[in-house]
N, C-alpha and C positions, 0 to 999 in steps of 0.2 A: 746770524744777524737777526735782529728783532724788528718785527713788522707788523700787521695786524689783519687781523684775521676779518673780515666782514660776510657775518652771517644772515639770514632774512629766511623768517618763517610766517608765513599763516597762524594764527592762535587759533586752536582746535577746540570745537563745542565742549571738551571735558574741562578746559581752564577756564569757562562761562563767570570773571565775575573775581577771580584771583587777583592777588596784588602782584604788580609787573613783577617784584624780585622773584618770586615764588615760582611767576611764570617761566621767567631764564632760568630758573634753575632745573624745571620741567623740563626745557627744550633746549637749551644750550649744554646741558651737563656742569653748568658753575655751582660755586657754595653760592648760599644766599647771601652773603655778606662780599664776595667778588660782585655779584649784583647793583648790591646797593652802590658800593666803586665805583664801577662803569654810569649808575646813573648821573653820580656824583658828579663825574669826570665828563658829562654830558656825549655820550657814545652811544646812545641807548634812546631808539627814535620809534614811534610806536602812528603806523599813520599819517606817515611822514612832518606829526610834531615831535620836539626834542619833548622826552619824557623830563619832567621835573622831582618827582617825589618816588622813591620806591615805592612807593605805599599806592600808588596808582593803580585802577583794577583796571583787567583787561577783558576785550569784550570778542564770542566768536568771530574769525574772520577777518580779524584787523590784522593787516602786514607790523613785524616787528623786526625793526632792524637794530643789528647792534657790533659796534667794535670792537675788537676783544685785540690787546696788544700782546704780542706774542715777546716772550724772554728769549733770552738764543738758549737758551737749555731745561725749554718746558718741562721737562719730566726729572730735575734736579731732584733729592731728597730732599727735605729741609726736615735736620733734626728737632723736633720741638713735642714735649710733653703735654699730652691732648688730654685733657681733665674727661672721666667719667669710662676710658681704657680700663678693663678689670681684667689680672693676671688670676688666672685661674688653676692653670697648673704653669710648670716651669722644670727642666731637668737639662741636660748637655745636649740631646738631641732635640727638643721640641719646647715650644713655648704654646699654650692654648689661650686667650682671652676671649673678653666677653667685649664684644664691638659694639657701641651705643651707634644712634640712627646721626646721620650727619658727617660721616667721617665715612672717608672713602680710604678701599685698604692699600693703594698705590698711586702714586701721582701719575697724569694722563692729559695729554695735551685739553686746555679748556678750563679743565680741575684746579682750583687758589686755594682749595682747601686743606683742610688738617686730612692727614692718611695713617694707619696704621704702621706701615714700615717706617714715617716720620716718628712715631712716636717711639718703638722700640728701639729706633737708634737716639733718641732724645735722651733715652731712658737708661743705657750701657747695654741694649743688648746687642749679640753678635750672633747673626744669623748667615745662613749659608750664602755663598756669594755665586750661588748657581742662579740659573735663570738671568731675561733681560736684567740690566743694570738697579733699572727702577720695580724691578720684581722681586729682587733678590731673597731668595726663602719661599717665597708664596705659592703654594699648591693648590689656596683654592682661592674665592672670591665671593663676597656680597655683596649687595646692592648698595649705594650711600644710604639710600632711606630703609634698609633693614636690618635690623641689629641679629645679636647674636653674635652665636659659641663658633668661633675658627680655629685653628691652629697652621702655627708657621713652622718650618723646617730652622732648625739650628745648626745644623753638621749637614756636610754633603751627601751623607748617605742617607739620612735621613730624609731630605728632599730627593732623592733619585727612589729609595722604597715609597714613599708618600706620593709621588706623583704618579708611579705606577699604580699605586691603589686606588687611587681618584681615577685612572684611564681606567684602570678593570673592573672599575664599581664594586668595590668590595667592603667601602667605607660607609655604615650607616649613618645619612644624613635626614635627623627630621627634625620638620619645621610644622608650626603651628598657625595657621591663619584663619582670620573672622572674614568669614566672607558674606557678600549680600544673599539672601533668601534662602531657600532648603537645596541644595542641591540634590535629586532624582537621576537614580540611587543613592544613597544614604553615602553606599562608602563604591569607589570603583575605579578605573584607570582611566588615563587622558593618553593615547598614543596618537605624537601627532608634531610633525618636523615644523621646526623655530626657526624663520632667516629673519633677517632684518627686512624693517617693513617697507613697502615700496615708496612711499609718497613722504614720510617723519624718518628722519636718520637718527630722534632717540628715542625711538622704539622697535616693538620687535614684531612680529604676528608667525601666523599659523599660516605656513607656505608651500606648496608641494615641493618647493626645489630648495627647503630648509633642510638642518639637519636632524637628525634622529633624536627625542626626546620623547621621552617616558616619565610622567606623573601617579603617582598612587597617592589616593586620599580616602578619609576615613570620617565620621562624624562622629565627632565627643558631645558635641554639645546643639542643641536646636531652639533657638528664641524666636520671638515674634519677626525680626527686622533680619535677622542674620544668625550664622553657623559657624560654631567654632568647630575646625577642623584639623586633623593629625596626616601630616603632608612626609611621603617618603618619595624623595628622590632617586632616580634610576638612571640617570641622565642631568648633567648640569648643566644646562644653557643661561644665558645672560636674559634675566625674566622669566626663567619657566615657566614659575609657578604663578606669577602674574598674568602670563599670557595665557598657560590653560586653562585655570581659573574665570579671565574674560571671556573664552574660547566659550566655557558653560551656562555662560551668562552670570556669572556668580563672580562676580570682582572681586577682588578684598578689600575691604571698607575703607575708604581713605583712597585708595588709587586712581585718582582722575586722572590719569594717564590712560589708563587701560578702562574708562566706563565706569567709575563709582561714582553716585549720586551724592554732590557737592551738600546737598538740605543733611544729607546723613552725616557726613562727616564732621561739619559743623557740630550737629547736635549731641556726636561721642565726644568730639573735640581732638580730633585728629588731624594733623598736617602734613601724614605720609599714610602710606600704606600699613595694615594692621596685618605683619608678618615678620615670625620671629622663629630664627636656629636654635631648638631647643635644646636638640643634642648630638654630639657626634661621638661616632664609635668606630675603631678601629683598630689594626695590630700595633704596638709599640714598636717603631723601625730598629728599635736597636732587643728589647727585649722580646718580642713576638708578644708578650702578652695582649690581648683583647684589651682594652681600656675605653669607658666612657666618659665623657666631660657634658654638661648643662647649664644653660643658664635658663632663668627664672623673667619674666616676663616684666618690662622696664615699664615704668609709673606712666605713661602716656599712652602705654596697652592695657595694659591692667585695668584702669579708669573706663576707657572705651569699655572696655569688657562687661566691667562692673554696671557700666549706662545701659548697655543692649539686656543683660541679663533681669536688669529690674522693668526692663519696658513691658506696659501690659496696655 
């Protein structure tokens, strides 16, 4: 049956000044556009006034409450062809694309948005019917707000060799991120267990009674404001690399979830976090061979990049 969800959070000092949609979608886990819905829909009270305008900023500390009407079958697929999806390889066993920022790879209670398993089944394709219902295929995961190179399972075997290789770490995952200031040492590890944070249910931190995560990072690049860095995974937690990143006081530009300075982001012209899957590598489940996939840095990274690089 469908019912509705009534959630109520604190607006935390990193949303200092954001438009209320932005904000729920920080703290709620919705698309920005379920947001503006709910404002529409008058569900969405900030302060205890009914909020009027997505466009509303929000200020440290104010209570935000909001209704979120629940479907009876939240984590339905809905087949639908998500513009900006890039197939980048494709064969019987495996499908690999390039995942733009905004699109989440499975529908999850909360979530109205566009998902990558939405799209592939939009699209004809047929992927393994392993895993939960709304998982079907998926061996690994990104963030909504980080793009980049994944690959799904298409044949069952292909998801039962892929998912052991993701548990055995044997798949090389790197990722690239602009982080605030120089981090000291240049290049070096982050060992340091990930739970869920105590006081924000969507976030994560640095816990002792989290689980085991492993960061290695390296520095390509050193500007005045921030550090483009080459990120290898060892460990894949939900935020890893955003939380050890914050951990070092070195955020990734754009993340005011995790501590990045709002003046800065504005001024690359960012509205997520400046982190992207550059490339993955691993054995072909059906061939053994070694194979790499990459994608290339989407025009809303790039730009930033190109801001920080020329600042003097």
């Amino acid at each position: 049956m469908s019912g509705l969800d009534h959630r109520s959070l604190r607006v935390p000092d990193s949303l200092e000044g954001e438009r209320i949609d932005v904000a729920m979608a920080q703290l709620f886990g919705v698309s920005r556009t379920r947001a503006a819905e709910l404002v529409s829909e008058g569900r969405v009270v900030l302060d205890g006034q009914v909020v009027a305008t997505k466009s509303e900023r929000v200020l440290p500390g104010a209570v935000l409450d909001v209704e979120i009407p629940q479907q009876s079958d939240p984590l339905e697929i809905v087949p639908e062809v998500v513009e900006g999806i890039k197939i980048i390889h494709d064969d019987d066993a495996i499908v690999v694309i390039d995942k733009p920022v905004g699109v989440a790879v499975h529908p999850s209670p909360g979530w109205r948005g566009q998902t990558v398993v939405g799209h592939l089944a939009g699209a004809g394709f047929r992927i393994s019917t392993s895993g939960a219902k709304e998982r079907e295929g998926i061996v690994q995961r990104l963030d909504v707000g980080t793009s980049g190179v994944m690959v799904i399972a298409k044949s069952e075997h292909a998801y039962s060799v892929l998912k052991n290789a993701f548990r055995e770490r044997t798949v090389d995952k790197t990722y690239h991120a602009l982080v605030q200031g120089h981090p000291d040492p240049i290049e070096g590890t982050v060992d340091a267990p990930i739970g869920r944070h105590p006081k924000h249910d969507y976030k994560f931190a640095i816990m002792d009674d989290g689980r085991h995560s492993v960061t290695h990072y390296e520095t390509l690049e050193a500007h005045r404001f921030a550090s483009l860095l080459e990120i290898h995974l060892e460990t894949g937690r939900t935020h890893q690399i955003r939380v050890h990143m914050s951990a070092l006081k070195h955020p990734c530009v754009g993340d005011l979830t995790y501590g990045a300075d709002p003046a800065l982001a504005k001024r690359v012209g960012l509205e997520r976090q400046w982190l992207h899957a550059v490339r993955l590598g691993f054995e072909h489940p059906e061939t053994g061979e070694y194979v790499t996939y990459a994608s290339s840095y989407p025009d809303d990274l790039r730009h930033a990049l190109e801001v920080v690089r020329e600042a003097v």
